[in-house]
DRENSE-390585 format. One record per residue (C-alpha): x, y negated, z negated. Coordinates in Angstrom, 3 decimals, padded with zeros to 6 digits, always signed. Last residue first. Layout:
# DRENSE-390585
<atom <X,Y,Z>> ...
# end
This chain:
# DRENSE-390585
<atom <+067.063,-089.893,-007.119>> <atom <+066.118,-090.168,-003.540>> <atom <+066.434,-086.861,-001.647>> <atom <+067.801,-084.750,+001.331>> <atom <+067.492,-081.635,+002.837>> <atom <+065.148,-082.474,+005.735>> <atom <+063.830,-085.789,+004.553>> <atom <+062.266,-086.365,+001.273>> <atom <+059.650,-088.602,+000.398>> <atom <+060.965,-091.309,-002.108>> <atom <+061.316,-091.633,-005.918>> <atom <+061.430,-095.100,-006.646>> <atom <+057.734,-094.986,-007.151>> <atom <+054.910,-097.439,-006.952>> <atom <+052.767,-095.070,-004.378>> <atom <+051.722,-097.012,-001.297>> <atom <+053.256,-093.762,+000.989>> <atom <+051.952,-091.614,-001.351>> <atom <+054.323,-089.157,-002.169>> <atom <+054.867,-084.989,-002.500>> <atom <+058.182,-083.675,-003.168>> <atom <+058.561,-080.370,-000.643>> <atom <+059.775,-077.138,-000.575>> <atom <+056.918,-074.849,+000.906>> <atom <+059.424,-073.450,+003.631>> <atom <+061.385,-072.644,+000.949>> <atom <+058.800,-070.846,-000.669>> <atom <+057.875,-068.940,+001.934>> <atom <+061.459,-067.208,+002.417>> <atom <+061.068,-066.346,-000.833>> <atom <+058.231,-064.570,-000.431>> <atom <+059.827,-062.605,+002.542>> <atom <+062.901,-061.647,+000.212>> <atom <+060.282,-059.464,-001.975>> <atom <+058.290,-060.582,-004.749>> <atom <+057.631,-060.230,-008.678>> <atom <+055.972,-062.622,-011.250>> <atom <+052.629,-061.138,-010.587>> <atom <+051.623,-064.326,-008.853>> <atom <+054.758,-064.800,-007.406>> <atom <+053.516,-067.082,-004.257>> <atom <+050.966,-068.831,-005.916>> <atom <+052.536,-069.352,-009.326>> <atom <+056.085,-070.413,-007.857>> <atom <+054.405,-073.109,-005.420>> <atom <+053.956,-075.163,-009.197>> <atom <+057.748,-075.309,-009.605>> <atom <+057.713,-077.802,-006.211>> <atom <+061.123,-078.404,-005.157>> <atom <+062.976,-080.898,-004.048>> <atom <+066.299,-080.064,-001.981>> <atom <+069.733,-081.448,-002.641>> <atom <+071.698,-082.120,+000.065>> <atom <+072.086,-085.741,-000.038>> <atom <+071.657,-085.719,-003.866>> <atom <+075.395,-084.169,-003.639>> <atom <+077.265,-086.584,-001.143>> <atom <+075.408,-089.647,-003.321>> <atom <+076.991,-087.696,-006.767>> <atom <+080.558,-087.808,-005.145>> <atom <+080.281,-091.459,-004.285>> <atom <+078.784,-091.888,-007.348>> <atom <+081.615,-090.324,-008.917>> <atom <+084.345,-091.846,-007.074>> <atom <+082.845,-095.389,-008.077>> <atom <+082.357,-094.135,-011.892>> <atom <+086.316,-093.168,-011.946>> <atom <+087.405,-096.788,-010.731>> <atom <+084.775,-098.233,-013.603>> <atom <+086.125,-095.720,-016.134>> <atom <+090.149,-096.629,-015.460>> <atom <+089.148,-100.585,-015.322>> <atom <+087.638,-100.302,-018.882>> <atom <+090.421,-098.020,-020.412>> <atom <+092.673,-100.589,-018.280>> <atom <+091.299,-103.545,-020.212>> <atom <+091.207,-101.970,-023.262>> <atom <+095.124,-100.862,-023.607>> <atom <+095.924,-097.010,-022.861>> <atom <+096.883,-094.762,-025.559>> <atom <+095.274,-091.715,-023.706>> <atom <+094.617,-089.993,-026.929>> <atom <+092.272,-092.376,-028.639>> <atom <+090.047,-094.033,-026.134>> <atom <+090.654,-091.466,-023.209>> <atom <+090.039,-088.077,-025.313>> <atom <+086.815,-089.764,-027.186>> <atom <+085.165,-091.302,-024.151>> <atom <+085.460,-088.065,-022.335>> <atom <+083.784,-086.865,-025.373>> <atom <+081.273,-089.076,-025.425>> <atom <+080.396,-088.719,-021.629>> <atom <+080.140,-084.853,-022.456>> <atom <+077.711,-085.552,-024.718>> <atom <+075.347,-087.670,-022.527>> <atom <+076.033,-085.388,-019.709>> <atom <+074.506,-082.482,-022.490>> <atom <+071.074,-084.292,-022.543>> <atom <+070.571,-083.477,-018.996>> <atom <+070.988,-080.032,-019.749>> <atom <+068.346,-080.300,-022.823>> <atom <+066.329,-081.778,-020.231>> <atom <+066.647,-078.858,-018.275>> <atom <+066.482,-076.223,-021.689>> <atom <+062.970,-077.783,-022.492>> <atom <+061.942,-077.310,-019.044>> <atom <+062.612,-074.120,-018.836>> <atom <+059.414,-071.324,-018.824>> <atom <+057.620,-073.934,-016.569>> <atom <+060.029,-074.299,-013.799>> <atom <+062.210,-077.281,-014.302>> <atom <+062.361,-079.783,-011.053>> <atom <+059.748,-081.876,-012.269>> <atom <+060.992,-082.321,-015.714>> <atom <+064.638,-082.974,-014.959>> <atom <+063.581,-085.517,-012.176>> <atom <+061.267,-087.207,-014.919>> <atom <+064.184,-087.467,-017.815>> <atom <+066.628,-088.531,-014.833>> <atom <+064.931,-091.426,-012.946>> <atom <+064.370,-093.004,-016.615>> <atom <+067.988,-092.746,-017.465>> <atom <+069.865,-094.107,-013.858>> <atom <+067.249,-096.404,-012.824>> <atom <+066.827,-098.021,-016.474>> <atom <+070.729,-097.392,-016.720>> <atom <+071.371,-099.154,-013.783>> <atom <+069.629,-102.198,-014.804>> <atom <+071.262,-101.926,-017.849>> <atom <+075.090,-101.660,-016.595>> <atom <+073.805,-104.914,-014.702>> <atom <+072.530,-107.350,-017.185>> <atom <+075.004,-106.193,-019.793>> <atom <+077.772,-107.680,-017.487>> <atom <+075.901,-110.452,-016.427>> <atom <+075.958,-111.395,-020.385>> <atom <+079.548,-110.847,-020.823>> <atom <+080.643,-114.085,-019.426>> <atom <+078.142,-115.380,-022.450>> <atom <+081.293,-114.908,-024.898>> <atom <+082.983,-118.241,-023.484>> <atom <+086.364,-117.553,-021.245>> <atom <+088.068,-121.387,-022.447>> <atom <+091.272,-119.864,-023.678>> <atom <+092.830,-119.979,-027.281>> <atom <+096.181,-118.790,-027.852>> <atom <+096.676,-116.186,-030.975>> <atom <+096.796,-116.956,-034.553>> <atom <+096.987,-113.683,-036.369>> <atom <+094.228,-112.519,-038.629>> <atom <+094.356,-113.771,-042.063>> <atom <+092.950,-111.493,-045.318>> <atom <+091.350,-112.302,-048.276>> <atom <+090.707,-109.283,-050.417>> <atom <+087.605,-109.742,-053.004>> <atom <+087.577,-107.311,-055.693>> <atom <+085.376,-105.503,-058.342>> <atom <+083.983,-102.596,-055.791>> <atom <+085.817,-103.817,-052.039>> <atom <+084.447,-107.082,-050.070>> <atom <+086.502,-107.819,-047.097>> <atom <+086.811,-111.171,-046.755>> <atom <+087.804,-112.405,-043.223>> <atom <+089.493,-115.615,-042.995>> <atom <+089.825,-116.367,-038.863>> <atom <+092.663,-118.129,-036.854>> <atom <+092.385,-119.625,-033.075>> <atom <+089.853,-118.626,-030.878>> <atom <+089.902,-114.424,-030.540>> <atom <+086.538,-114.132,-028.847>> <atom <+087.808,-114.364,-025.303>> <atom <+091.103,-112.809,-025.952>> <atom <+088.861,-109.698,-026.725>> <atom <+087.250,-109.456,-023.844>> <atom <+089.679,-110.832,-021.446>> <atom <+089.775,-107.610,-018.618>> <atom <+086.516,-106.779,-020.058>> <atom <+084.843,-109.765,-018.127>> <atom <+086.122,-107.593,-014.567>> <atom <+085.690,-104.420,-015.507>> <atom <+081.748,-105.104,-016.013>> <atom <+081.802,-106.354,-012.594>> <atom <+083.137,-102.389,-010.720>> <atom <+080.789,-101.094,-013.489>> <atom <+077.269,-102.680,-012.905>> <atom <+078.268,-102.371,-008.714>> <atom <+078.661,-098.877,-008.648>> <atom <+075.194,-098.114,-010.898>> <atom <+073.343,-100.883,-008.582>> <atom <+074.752,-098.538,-005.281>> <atom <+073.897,-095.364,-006.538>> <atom <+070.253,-096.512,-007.554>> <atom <+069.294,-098.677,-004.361>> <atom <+067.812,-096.126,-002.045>> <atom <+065.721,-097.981,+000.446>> <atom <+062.831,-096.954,+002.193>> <atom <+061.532,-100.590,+002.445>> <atom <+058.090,-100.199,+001.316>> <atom <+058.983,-097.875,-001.689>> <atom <+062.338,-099.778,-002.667>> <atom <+059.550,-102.636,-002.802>> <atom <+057.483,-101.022,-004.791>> <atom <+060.176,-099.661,-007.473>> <atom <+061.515,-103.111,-007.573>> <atom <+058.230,-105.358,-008.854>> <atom <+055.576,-103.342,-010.961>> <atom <+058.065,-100.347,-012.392>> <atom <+061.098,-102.161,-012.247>> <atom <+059.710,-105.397,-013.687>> <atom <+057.984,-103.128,-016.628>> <atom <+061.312,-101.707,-017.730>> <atom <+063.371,-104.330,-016.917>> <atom <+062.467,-106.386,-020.532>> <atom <+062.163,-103.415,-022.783>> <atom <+065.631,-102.483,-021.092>> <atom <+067.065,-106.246,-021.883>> <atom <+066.115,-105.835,-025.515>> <atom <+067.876,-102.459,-025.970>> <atom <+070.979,-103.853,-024.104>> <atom <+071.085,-107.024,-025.908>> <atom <+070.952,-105.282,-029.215>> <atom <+074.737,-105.374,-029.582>> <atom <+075.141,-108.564,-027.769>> <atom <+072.995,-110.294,-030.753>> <atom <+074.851,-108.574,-033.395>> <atom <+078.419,-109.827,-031.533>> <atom <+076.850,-113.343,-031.802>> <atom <+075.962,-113.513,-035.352>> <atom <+079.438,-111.895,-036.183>> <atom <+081.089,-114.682,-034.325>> <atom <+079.227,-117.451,-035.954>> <atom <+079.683,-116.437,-037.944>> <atom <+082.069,-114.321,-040.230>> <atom <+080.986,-111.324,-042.818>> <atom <+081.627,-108.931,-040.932>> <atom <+084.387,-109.654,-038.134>> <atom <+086.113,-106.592,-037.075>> <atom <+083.239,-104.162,-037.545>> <atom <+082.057,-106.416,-034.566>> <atom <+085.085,-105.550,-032.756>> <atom <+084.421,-102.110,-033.158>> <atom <+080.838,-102.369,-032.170>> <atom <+081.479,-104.157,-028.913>> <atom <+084.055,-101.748,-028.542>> <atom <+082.254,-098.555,-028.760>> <atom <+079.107,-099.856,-027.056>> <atom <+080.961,-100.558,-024.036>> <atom <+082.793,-097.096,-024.188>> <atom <+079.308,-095.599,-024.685>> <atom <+078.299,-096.798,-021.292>> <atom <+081.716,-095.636,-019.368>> <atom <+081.236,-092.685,-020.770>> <atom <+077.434,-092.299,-019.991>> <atom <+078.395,-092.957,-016.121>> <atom <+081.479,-090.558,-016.479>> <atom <+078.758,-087.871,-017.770>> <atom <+076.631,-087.603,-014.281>> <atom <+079.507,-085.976,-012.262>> <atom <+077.840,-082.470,-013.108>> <atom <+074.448,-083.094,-013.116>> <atom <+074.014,-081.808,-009.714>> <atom <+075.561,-078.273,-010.594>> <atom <+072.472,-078.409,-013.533>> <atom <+069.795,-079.024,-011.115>> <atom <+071.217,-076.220,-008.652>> <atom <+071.819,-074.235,-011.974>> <atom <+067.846,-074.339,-012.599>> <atom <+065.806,-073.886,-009.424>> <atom <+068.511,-070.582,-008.913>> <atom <+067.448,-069.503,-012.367>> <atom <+063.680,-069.684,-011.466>> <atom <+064.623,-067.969,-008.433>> <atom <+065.880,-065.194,-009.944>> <atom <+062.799,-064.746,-012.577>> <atom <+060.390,-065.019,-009.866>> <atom <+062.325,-062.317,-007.909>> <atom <+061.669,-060.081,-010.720>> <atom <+064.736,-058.471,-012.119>> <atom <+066.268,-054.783,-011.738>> <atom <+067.101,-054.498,-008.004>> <atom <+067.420,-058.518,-007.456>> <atom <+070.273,-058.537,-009.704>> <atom <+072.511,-058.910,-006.397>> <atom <+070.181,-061.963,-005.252>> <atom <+072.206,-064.401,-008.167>> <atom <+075.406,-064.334,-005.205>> <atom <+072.500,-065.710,-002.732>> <atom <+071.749,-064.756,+000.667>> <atom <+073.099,-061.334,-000.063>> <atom <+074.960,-059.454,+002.418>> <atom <+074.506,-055.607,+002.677>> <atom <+077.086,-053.475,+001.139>> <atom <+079.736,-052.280,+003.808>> <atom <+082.371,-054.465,+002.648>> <atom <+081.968,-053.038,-000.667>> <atom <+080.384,-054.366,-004.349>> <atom <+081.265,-053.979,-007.811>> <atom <+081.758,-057.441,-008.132>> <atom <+078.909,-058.486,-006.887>> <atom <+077.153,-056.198,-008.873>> <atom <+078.823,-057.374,-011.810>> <atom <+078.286,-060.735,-011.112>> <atom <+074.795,-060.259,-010.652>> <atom <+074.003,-058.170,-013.925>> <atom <+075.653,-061.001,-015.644>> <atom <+073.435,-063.355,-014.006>> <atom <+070.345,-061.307,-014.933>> <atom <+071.270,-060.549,-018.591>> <atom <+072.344,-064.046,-019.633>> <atom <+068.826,-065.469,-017.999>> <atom <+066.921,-062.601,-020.003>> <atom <+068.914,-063.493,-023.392>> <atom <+067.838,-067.262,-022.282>> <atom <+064.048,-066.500,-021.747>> <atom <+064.036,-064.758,-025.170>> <atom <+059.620,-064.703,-024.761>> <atom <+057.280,-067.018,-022.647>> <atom <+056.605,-069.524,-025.107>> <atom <+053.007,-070.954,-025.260>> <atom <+052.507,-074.364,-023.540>> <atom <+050.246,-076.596,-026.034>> <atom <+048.383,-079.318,-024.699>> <atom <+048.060,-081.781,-027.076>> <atom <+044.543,-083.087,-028.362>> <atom <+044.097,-081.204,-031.446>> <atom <+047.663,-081.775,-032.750>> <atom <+047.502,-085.270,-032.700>> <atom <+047.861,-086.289,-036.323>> <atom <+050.747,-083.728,-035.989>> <atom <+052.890,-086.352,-034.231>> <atom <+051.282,-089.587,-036.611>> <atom <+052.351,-087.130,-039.738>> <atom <+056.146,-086.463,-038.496>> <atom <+056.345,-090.492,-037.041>> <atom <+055.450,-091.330,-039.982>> <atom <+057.810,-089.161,-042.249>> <atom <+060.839,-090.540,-039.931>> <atom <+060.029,-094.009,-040.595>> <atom <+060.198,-093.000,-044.030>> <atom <+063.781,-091.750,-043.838>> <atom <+064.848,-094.822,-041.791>> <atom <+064.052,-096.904,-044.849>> <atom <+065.762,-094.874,-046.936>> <atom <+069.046,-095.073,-045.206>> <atom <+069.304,-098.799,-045.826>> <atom <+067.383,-098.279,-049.033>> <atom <+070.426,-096.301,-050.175>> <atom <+073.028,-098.480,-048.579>> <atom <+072.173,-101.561,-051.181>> <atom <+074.834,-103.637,-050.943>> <atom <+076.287,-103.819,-054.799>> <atom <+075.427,-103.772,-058.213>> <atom <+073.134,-100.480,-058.110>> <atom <+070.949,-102.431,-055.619>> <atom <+071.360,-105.530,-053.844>> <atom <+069.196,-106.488,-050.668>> <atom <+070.607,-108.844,-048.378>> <atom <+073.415,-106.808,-046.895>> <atom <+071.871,-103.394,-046.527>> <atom <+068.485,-104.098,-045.986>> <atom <+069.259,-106.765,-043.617>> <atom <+071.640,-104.480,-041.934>> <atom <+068.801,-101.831,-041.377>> <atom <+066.514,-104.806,-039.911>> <atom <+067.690,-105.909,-037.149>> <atom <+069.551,-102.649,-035.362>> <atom <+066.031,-100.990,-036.476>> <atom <+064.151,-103.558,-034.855>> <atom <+065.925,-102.869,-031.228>> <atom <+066.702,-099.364,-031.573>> <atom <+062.745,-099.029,-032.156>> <atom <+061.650,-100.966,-029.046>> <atom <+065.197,-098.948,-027.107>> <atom <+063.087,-095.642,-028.015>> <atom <+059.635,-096.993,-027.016>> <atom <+060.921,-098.422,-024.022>> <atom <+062.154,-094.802,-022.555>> <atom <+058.844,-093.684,-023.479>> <atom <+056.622,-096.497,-021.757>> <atom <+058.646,-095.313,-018.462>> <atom <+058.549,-091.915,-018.838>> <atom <+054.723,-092.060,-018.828>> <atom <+054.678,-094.346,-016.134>> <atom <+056.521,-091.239,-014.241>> <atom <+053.798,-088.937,-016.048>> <atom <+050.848,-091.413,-014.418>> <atom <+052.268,-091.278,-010.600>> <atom <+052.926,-087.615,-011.143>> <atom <+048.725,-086.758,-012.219>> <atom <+048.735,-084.011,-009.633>> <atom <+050.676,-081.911,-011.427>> <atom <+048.636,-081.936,-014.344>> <atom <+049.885,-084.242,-017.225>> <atom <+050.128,-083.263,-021.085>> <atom <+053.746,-081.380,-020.355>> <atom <+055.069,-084.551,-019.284>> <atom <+055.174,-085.230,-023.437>> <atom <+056.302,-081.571,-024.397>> <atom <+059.058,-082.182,-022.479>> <atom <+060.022,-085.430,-023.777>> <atom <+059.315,-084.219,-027.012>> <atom <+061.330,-080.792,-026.621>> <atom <+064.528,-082.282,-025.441>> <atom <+065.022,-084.902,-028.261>> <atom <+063.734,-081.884,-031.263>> <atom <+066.511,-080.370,-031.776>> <atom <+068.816,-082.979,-031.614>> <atom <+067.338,-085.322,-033.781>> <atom <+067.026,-082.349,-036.054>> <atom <+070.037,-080.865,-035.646>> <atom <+072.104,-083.923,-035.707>> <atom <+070.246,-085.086,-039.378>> <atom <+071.263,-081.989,-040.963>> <atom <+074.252,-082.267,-040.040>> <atom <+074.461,-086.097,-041.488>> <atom <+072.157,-085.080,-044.666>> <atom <+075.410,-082.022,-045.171>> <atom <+078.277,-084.888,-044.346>> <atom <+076.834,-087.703,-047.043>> <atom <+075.889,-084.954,-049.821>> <atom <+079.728,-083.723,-049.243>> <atom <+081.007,-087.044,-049.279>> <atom <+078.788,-088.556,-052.155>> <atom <+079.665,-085.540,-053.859>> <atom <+083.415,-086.028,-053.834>> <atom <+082.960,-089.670,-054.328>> <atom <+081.389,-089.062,-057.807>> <atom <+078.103,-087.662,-058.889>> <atom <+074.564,-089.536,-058.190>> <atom <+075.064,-092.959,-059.958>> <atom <+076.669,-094.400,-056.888>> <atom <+073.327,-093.687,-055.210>> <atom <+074.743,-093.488,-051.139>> <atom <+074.730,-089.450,-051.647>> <atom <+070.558,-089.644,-052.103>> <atom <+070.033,-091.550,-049.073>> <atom <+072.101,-088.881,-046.953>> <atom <+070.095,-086.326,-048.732>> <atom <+066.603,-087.977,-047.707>> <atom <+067.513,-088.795,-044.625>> <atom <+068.236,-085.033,-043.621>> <atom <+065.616,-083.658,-045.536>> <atom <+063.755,-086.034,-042.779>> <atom <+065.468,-084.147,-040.256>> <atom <+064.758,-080.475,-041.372>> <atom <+061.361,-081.309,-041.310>> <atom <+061.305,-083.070,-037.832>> <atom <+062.848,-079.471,-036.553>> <atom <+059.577,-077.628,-038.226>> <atom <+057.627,-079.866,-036.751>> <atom <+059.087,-080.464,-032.914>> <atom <+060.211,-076.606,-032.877>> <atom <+055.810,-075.773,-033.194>> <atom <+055.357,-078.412,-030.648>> <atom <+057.322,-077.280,-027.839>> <atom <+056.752,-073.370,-028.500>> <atom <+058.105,-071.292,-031.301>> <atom <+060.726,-068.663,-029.463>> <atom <+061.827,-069.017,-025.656>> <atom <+060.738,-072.368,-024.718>> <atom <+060.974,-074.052,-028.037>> <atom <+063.875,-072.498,-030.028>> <atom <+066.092,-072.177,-026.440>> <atom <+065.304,-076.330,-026.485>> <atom <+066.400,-076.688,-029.982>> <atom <+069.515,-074.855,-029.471>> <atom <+070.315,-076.893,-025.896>> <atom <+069.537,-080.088,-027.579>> <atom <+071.966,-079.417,-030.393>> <atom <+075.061,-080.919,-028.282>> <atom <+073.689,-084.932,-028.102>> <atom <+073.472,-085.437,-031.801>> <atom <+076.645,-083.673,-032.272>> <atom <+078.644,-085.916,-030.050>> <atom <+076.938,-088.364,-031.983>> <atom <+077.740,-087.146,-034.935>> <atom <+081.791,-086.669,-033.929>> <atom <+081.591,-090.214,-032.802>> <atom <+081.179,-091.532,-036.316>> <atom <+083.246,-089.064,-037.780>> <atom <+086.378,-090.005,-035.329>> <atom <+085.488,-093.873,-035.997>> <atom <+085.081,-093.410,-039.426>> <atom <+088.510,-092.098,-039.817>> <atom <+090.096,-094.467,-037.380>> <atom <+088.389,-097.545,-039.716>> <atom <+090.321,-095.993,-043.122>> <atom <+087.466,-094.161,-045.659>> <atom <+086.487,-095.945,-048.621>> <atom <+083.543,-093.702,-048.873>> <atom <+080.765,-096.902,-049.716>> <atom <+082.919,-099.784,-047.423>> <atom <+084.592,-098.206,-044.990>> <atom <+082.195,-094.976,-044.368>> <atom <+079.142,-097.045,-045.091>> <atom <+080.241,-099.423,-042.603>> <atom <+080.388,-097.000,-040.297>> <atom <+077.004,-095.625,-040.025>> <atom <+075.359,-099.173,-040.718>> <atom <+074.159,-099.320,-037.180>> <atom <+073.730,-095.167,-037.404>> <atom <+070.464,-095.217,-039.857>> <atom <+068.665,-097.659,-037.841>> <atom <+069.587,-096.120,-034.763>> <atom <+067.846,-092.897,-036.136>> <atom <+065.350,-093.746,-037.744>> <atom <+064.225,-096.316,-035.347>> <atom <+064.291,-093.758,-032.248>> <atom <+062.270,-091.714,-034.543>> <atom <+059.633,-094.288,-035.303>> <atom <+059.574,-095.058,-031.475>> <atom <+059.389,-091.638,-030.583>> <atom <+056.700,-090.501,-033.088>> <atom <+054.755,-093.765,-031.493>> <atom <+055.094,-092.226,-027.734>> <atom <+054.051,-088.822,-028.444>> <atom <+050.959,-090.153,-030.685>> <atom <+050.053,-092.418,-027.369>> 
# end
């Protein structure tokens, strides 16, 4: 329960802090909207990057919990220096730029840091036998980060707008807030410490990774016709490192080769977001437009804290009972429909003229958008939209933070959700190098990702089908000694298997021969 609550005060931290992200560039910094959109998605490119260096810290230097402190401290410093450059008493817009950019790095290395690590850590308090509870504990986790998204996404404007400080909207108690939400969730994680399991580190696991591949390659390189055939191209190092040590690897880069596709689905998701918050940017101030636009921008949290429990007591079961895999074909369906209402997105909400008053230090600017032809496409066309890119998300999220887990061995777990982290990133950037170098108008930016995301999961589907479960905990009983011959190996495969109940309330299904549910 700690683990959960330092995620939900995180999560609000962190959203909470980023929904007034860009207004504090236009309005505070005085930066132009492209500006503070490049910046904006810059940090979260960031945010999603670092997991890989917190997640060598924990498994190969400090430990899970040890990187989840120390990292938590270098995020609240974080807060605290990005409050302290929104004083307008504190310097002048130099310093408010540098103090703004240093708490924002600051901030992306310890959000990212420690993102990997506590989900991690988190499955790391269940035995192996206790999967039906650590799936449930995914579950509740994934809904404590869109709970805090939620009431952060609330209340951080309110703070902002409502609340005036040094003659103006208050931005430092809109960043301070999150900053104390961050110290709580610091002292209710170490509150716990006596009752976590703690995995100790097992040493520079990545230097020994680097060294073992590269030894492969080189002796695969190096090799003759007349060299006996390997059954594997990582096998080659086998005459220096522990077969353990080679297979672990081989556990981990089929994982990460399946991952590969995965980013267009978080592309076309933070394209969604992208917009809906650009156009919102586009009418502060105005309801009831703006009113609405905030309500479809926390829709997706809301709706996930609403699926959440309906998949897990409802759809899960029956995809159980009726041995169907429904994942792939929810995803392709959430984006081929969500092309469709983006086709008149903004023509939908553009209804004749709007004032918009943009408020500057000691002026008011009044400013007239063009009057464009009104249509009858009402905003809440969009709401099946949401309803379906979410319900494939809940499948598409959840399903990945516990398939990353169980298919880790013990020494990598951190660095395999730190992996599955990284399509998040990569989805941004994709994002980034359509949406502004492309050129291309919304509506085929939209209809480009959906067509892309149907290749993919067909792709993906082709992938899973051959993908093999595994069972990390098969690697203590037949390398004991963390070293074996070819004939050990051998056993293992034969041991492959993803155990289920047949009644169990999972959407992760037995296995056939070589194939899998995900």
């Amino acid at each position: 329960m700690d683990i959960v609550v330092n995620e939900f005060c995180e999560r609000f931290s962190y959203y909470g802090m980023k929904a007034v992200l860009t207004l504090y560039f236009i309005n505070y910094l005085h930066w132009d909207p492209n500006l503070s959109t490049a910046v904006y998605h810059a940090f979260s490119s960031l945010c999603y990057f670092t997991p890989v260096l917190g997640a060598l810290i924990a498994d190969s230097w400090l430990g899970k919990f040890k990187t989840i402190v120390y990292l938590s401290v270098v995020y609240v410093l974080g807060h605290i220096v990005k409050s302290v450059g929104a004083i307008p008493s504190v310097g002048d817009s130099t310093i408010h730029i540098v103090l703004s950019m240093v708490g924002l790095i600051l901030i992306a290395f310890g959000t990212g840091g420690i993102k990997p690590c506590v989900a991690a850590f988190g499955g790391d308090q269940f035995d192996e036998e206790h999967t039906n509870e650590r799936r449930k504990f995914f579950s509740i986790f994934y809904m404590s980060i869109n709970g805090g998204s939620v009431l952060s996404t609330l209340i951080t404007p309110i703070l902002r707008g409502d609340v005036q400080c040094f003659g103006g909207d208050c931005y430092a108690l809109a960043f301070g807030v999150p900053a104390i939400l961050m110290v709580v969730a610091l002292v209710v994680f170490i509150s716990g410490s006596g009752m976590y399991k703690k995995s100790p580190p097992e040493g520079n696991i990545l230097l020994d990774v680097c060294k073992c591949m590269g030894l492969a390659i080189k002796n695969r390189w190096k090799s003759s016709k007349y060299d006996p055939k390997k059954k594997h191209w990582l096998d080659w190092a086998e005459d220096k490192y522990p077969r353990r040590l080679i297979h672990e690897i081989k556990m981990v880069l089929r994982v990460l080769v399946l991952y590969i596709p995965l980013p267009m689905f978080w592309a076309l998701f933070d394209q969604q977001v992208r917009t809906q918050r650009d156009f919102l940017l586009s009418f502060i101030g105005v309801c009831p437009v703006f009113c609405s636009c905030l309500f479809f921008q926390m829709l997706n949290a809301l709706l996930i804290l609403v699926f959440v429990p309906i998949f897990d007591m409802v759809v899960y079961p029956l995809i159980g009972l009726c041995r169907i895999n429904l994942t792939c074909l929810i995803l392709a369906s959430s984006v081929l429909i969500s092309s469709i209402p983006c086709l008149s997105y903004q023509s939908s909400l553009e209804e004749g003229p709007w004032i918009l008053f943009s408020n500057h230090p000691g002026e008011i600017i009044l400013q007239k958008m063009e009057d464009v032809k009104a249509n009858n496409v009402h905003i809440a066309w969009q709401i099946p939209q949401y309803v379906l890119i979410t319900a494939g998300e809940v499948m598409f999220s959840i399903t990945g933070l516990e398939f990353s887990y169980s298919q880790a061995p013990a020494n990598m777990k951190s660095v395999l959700q730190a992996g599955w982290l990284l399509t998040v990133a990569f989805g941004n950037v994709i994002v980034l190098i359509v949406a502004e170098g492309a050129g291309l108008d919304q509506w085929m930016e939209f209809l480009l990702f959906a067509g892309l995301l149907v290749a993919v999961c067909i792709i993906f589907s082709i992938m899973a089908y051959f993908y093999t479960y595994v069972d990390p905990d098969e690697l203590d009983k037949l390398f004991p000694d963390k070293a074996a011959n070819d004939d050990d190996e051998d056993n293992l495969k034969k041991n492959q298997k993803y155990h289920m109940d047949q009644t169990d309330n999972s959407m992760y299904l037995n296995p056939v021969e070589k194939s899998t549910k995900m």
